[in-house]
N, C-alpha and C positions, 0 to 999 in steps of 0.2 A: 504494500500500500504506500502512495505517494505520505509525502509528509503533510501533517494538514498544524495551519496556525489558525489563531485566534487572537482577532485582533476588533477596534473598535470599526463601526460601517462609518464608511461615508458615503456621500451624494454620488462620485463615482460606481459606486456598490449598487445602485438602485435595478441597471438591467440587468445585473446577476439574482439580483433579491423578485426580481417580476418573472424570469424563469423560472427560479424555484419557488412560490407561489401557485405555480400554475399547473406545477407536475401532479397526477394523481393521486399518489401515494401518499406528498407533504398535504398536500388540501384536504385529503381525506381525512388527517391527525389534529386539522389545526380550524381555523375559523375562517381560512380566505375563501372566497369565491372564485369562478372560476375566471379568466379574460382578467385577471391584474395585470393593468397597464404599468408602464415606467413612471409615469406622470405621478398615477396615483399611488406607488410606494413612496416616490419622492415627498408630496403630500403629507401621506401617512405619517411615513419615519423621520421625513430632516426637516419639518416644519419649526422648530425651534423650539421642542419641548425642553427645558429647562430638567425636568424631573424623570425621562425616559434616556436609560441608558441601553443604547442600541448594539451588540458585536454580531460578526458574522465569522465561520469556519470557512478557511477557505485553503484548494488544493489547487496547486500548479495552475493560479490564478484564476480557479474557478469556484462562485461560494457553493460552499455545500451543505452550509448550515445556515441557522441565524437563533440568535437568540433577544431580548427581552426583559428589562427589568423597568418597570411603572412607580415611583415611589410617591404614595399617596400625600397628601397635602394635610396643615389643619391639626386637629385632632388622633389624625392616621396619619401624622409623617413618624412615624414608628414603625408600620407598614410596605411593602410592595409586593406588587405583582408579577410574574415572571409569566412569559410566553415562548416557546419556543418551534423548531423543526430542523429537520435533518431532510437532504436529496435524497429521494426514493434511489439511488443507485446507491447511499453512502450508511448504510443501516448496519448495527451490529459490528460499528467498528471504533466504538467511543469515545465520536464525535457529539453525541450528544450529553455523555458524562463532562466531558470537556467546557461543550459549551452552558453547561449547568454550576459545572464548578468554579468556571469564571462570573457567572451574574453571580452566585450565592457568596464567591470574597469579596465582592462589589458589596453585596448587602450588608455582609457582616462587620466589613476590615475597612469601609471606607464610608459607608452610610448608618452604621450603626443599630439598622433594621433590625426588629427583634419578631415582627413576623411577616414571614414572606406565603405567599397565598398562589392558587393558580386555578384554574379548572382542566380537568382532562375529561376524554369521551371515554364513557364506562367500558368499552371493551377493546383500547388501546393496551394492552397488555404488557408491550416493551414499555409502552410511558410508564406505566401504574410501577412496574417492577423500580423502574429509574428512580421513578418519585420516591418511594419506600426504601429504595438505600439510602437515599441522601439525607432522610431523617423528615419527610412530611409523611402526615396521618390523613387518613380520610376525614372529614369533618360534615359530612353532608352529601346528598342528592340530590340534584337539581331534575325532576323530570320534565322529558319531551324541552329541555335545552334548547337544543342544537336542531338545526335542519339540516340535514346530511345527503344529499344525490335524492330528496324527495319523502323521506322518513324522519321523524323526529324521533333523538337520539336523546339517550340519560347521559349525566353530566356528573362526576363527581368535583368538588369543594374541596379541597387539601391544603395543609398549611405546614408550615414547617415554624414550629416556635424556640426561641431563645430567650434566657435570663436576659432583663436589662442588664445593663453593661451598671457595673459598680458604681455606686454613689447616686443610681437613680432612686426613686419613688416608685414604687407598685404596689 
């Protein structure tokens, strides 16, 4: 296997990030629709959110991953969200531990995030297993969630919690 980095996206990144979008496999796991343009990832991801920290896996110049972290605002900036996907050709090769274990030292080592949240499709089974090493629990059902290829799909709620960091309040 070529060597794959992880590194932050940028706006260059956009027509590799509208590829993989589009493949069936990643679509299948994730909440895109199908026809994402370049436009409207660029939109989506590099509109200047302040509080989404965006990376992408990427191999002999081509992405094959992306990942996702949302830090909630307010009340919940103690919180974020993680989203992620891996190329349907690049599965079972621990690109997406990878790119898990870089948003989660984002959350912990540089945001201070004490819980991180996500939703998966109930019968993603590589995700659920991922989710579950890295230390998130199920925490809920979301039914008829997701619309999937014309079927509404269950959803589960996962979180991964940590001790506030010393010297906090809880």
């Amino acid at each position: 296997m070529s060597e794959v980095s992880i590194r932050a996206a940028e706006p260059r990144d956009a027509e590799g990030i509208a590829i993989l979008c589009n493949l069936p496999g990643y679509r299948f796991g994730t909440l895109r629709t199908p026809f994402e343009t370049v436009e409207s990832v660029k939109r989506r991801m590099f509109d200047g959110n302040p509080n989404l920290t965006l990376i992408v896996a990427e191999s002999e110049g081509r992405i094959v991953g992306t990942a996702s972290l949302q830090r909630f605002g307010g009340r919940r900036s103690h919180v974020g969200a993680i989203g992620m996907g891996v190329h349907d050709d690049f599965h079972r090769r621990g690109i997406g531990r990878a790119l898990l274990d870089a948003v989660l030292e984002t959350a912990d080592d540089w945001l201070g995030l004490v819980r991180v949240e996500l939703e998966v499709n109930v019968d993603n089974e590589a995700a659920l297993a991922l989710y579950r090493a890295a230390g998130f629990e199920i925490q809920g059902r979301a039914r008829q969630s997701i619309l999937r290829a014309g079927a509404y799909v269950d959803a589960f709620t996962m979180a991964r919690l940590r001790p506030p960091p010393r010297g906090a309040e809880g």
